[in-house]
C-alpha positions as CSV (number, residue, x, y, z in Angstrom):
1,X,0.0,0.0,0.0
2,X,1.5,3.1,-1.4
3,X,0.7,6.2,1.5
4,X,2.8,8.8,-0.4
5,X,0.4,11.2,-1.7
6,X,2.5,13.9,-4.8
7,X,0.6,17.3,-5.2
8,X,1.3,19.0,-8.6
9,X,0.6,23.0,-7.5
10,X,-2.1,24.7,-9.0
11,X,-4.7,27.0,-8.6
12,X,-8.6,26.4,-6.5
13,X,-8.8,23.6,-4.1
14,X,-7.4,20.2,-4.7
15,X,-8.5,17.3,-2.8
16,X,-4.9,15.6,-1.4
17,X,-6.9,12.8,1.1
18,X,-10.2,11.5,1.5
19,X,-12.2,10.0,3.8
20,X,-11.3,6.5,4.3
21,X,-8.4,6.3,2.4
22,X,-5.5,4.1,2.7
23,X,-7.3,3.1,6.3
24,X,-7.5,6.2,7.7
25,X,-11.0,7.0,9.7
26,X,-11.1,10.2,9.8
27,X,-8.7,12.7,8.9
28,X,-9.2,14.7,5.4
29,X,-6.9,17.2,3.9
30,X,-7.0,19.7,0.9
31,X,-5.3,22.7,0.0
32,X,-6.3,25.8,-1.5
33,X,-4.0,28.2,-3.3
34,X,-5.9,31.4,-4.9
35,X,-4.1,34.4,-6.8
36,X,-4.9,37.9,-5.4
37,X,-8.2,38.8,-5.5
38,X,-9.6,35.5,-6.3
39,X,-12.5,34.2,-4.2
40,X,-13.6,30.6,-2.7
41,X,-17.1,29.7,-1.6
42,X,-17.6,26.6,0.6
43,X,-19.2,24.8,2.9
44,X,-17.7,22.6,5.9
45,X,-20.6,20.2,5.7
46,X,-20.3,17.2,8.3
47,X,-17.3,18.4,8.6
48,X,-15.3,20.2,11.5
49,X,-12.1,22.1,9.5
50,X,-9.3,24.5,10.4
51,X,-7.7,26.5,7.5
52,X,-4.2,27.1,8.2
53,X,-3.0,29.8,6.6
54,X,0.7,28.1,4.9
55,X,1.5,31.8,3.3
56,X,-0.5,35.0,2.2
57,X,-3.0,37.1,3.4
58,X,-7.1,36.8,3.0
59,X,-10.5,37.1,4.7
60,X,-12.6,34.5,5.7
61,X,-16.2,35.5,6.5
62,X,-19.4,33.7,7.1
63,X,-23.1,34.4,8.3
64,X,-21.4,35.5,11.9
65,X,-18.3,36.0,11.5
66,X,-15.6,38.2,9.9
67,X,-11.7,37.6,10.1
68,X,-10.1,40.1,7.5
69,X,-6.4,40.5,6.7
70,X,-5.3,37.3,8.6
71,X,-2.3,35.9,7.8
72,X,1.6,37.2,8.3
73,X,4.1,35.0,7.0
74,X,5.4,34.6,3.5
75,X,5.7,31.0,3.8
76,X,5.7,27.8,6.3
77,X,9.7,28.4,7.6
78,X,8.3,32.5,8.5
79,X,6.9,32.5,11.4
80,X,3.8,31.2,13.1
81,X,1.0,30.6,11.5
82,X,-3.0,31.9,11.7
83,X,-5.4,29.5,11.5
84,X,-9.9,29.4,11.5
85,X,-11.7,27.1,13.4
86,X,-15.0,25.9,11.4
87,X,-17.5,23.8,12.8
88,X,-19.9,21.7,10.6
89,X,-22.5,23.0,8.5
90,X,-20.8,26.8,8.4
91,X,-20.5,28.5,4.8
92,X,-17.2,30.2,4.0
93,X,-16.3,32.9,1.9
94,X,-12.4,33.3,1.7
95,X,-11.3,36.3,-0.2
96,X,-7.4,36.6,-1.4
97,X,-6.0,39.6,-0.5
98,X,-2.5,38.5,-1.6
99,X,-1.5,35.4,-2.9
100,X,-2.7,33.0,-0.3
101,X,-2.0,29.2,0.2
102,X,-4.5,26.9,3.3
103,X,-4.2,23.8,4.3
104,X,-7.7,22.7,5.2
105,X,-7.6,19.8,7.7
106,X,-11.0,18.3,8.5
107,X,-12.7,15.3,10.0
108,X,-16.3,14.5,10.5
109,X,-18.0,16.1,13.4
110,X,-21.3,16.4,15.1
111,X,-20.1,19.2,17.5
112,X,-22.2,22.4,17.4
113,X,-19.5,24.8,17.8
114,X,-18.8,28.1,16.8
115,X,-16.1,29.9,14.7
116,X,-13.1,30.5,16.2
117,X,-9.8,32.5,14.7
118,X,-6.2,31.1,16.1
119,X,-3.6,34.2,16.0
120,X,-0.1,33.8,15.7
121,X,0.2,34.9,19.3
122,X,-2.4,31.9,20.6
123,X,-0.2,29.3,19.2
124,X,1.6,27.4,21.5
125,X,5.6,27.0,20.8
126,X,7.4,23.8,22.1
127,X,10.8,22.2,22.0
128,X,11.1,18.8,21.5
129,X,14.1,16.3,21.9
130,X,17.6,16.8,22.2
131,X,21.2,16.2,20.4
132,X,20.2,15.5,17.1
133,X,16.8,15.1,17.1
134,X,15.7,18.2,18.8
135,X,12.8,19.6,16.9
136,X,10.8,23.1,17.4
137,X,6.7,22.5,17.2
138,X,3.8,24.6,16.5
139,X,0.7,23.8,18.4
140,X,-2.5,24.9,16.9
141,X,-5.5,22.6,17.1
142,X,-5.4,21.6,20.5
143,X,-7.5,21.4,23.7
144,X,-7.4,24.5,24.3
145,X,-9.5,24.5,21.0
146,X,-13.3,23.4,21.6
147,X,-13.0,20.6,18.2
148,X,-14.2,17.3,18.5
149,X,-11.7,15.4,17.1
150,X,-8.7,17.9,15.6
151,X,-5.2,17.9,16.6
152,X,-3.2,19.9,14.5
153,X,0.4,21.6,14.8
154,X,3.8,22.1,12.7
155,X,7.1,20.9,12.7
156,X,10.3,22.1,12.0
157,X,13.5,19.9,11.7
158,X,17.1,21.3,11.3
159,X,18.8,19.8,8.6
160,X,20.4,16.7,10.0
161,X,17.7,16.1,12.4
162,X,15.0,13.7,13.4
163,X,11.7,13.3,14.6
164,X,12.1,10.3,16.9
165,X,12.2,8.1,18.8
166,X,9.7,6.0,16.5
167,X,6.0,6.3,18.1
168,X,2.5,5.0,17.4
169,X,-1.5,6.0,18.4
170,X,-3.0,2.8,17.4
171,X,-4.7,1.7,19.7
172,X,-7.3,3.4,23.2
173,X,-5.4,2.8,26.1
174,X,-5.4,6.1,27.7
175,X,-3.1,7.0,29.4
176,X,-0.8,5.2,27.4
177,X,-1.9,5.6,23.8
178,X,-4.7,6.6,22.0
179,X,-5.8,5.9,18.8
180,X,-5.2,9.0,16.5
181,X,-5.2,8.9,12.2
182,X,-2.5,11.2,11.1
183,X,-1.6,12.9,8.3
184,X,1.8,14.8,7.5
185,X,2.1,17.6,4.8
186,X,5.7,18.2,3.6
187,X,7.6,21.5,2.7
188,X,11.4,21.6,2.3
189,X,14.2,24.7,2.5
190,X,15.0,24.5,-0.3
191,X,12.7,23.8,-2.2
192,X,14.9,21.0,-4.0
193,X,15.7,19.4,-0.6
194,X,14.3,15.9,0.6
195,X,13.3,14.6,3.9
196,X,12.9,10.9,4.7
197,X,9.7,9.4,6.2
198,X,10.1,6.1,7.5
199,X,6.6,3.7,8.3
200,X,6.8,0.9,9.8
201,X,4.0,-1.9,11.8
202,X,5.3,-3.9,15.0
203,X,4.9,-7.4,12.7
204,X,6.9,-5.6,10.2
205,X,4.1,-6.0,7.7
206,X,4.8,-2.6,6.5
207,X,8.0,-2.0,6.6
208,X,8.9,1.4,4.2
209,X,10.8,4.5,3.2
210,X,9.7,7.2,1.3
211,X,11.4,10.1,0.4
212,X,9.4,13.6,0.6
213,X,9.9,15.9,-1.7
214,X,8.7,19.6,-1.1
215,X,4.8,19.5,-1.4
216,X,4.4,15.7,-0.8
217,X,2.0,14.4,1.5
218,X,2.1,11.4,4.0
219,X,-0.6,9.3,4.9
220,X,-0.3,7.3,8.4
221,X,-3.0,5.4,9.4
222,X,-1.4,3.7,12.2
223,X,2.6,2.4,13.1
224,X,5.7,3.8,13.6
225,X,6.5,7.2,11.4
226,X,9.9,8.6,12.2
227,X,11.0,11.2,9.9
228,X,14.9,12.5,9.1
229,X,16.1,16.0,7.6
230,X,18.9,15.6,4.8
231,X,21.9,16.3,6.0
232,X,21.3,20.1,4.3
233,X,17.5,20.8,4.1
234,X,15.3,22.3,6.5
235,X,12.0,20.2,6.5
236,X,8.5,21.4,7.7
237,X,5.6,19.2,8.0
238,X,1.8,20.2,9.0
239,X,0.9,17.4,11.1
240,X,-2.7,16.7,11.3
241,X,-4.5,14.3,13.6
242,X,-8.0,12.9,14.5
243,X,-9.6,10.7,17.0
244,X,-12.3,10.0,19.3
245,X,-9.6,11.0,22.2
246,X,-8.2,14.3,21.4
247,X,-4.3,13.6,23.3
248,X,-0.8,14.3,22.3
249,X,-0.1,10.9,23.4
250,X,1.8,8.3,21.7
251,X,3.6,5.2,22.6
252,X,7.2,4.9,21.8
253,X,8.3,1.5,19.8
254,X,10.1,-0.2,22.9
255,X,13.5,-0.5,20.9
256,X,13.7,2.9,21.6
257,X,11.8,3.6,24.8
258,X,15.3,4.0,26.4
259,X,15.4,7.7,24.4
260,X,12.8,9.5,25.8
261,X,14.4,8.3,29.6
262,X,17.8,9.7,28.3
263,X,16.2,12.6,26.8
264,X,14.6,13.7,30.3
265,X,18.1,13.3,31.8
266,X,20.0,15.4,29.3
267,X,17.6,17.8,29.7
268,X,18.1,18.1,33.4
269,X,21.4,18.3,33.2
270,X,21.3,21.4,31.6
């Protein structure tokens, strides 16, 4: 089963993963790229979405709401991002006022929420790891956001570095795992640059590599996904997950359980 997912750019939205594909439950992802003064109409349907502003400016406005001249960043390496909060059955009207790329990440929902706009400043900065595979992260969608089942953020890996140890959220067994689809979306400084994105089951039954390019897309419906910066790239990825559970909690593939207990003992010794 191929999970790699290639995304020639264009303009409007293009569909990157459906529902149920490749064994995922839940998660969806599309992305929208309009040129200045373009407009997109929608609706979120069954749907719960957040639109993450990747780069650009626009408006996005609806029967109650209004967020105008959101987004700050020229693209996914500038800063952090702004992001909408949709709940089902809201129309949309998003309005470039630049050139303006959005991730849409959406799952299905029965929540009767309301519109909610994420600023820069609400978005919650974390460091992760240590030596060389310290890793900053982004975190948007969280609890602190009333969704049903979003959990969204971004990653940023220095060339050379990794996004370990190897984890999973297969399976409900709070508070050791809970079972999370995922997605990851890839973009790569520069753009020429690759990124490595291993997958992997605990039978071995998958057992792959891919390489990401700049724009390619990762589908992980469950096992281990590691993922390794060349040695000379800076990698982003938009991680998107969904579940009944809405936890940053993972477990750890016990070959390398023995990281995380030296990573909280480097980290007190400085």
């Amino acid at each position: 089963m191929n999970l790699l997912k290639k995304f020639s750019k264009k303009n409007g939205l293009t569909s990157i993963v459906t529902e149920g594909e490749c064994g995922l439950k839940k998660v969806i992802f599309d992305l929208l790229k309009l040129n200045t003064g373009e407009i997109h109409v929608g609706n979120t349907q069954t749907n719960e979405s957040a639109f993450i502003i990747l780069s650009g400016r626009c408006c996005i406005a609806g029967n109650d709401f209004r967020y105008p001249h959101i987004g700050n960043r020229k693209d996914v390496f500038s800063g952090k991002p702004t992001t909408v909060y949709l709940p089902n059955n809201t129309s949309y009207e998003i309005v470039a006022e630049t050139e303006v790329e959005i991730g849409i990440c959406s799952a299905h929902s029965t929540l009767q929420s309301t519109p909610i706009l994420i600023t820069p400043e609400e978005v919650t900065e974390v460091d992760l790891g240590v030596l060389n595979w310290k890793r900053k992260a982004y975190f948007i969608i969280d609890q602190k956001v009333n969704s049903e089942n979003l959990f969204i953020g971004e990653t940023f890996l220095p060339p050379g570095n990794w996004a370990f140890p190897p984890h999973r959220h297969d399976f409900d067994n709070y508070p050791e795992e809970v079972d999370m689809d995922e997605v990851y979306h890839f973009r790569i400084n520069p753009s020429t640059g690759f990124a490595i994105q291993i997958s992997c089951t605990d039978d071995k039954s998958r057992d792959d590599a891919y390489i990401m390019r700049n724009e390619d897309t990762v589908l992980i419906p469950n096992g281990y996904h590691p993922v390794a910066a060349s040695p000379v790239d800076s990698v982003y990825f938009l991680w998107m997950m969904a579940g009944d559970k809405r936890y940053f909690i993972s477990r750890p593939d016990d070959n390398y359980s023995w990281v995380n207990k030296s990573e909280n003992f480097l980290k007190q010794k400085k």
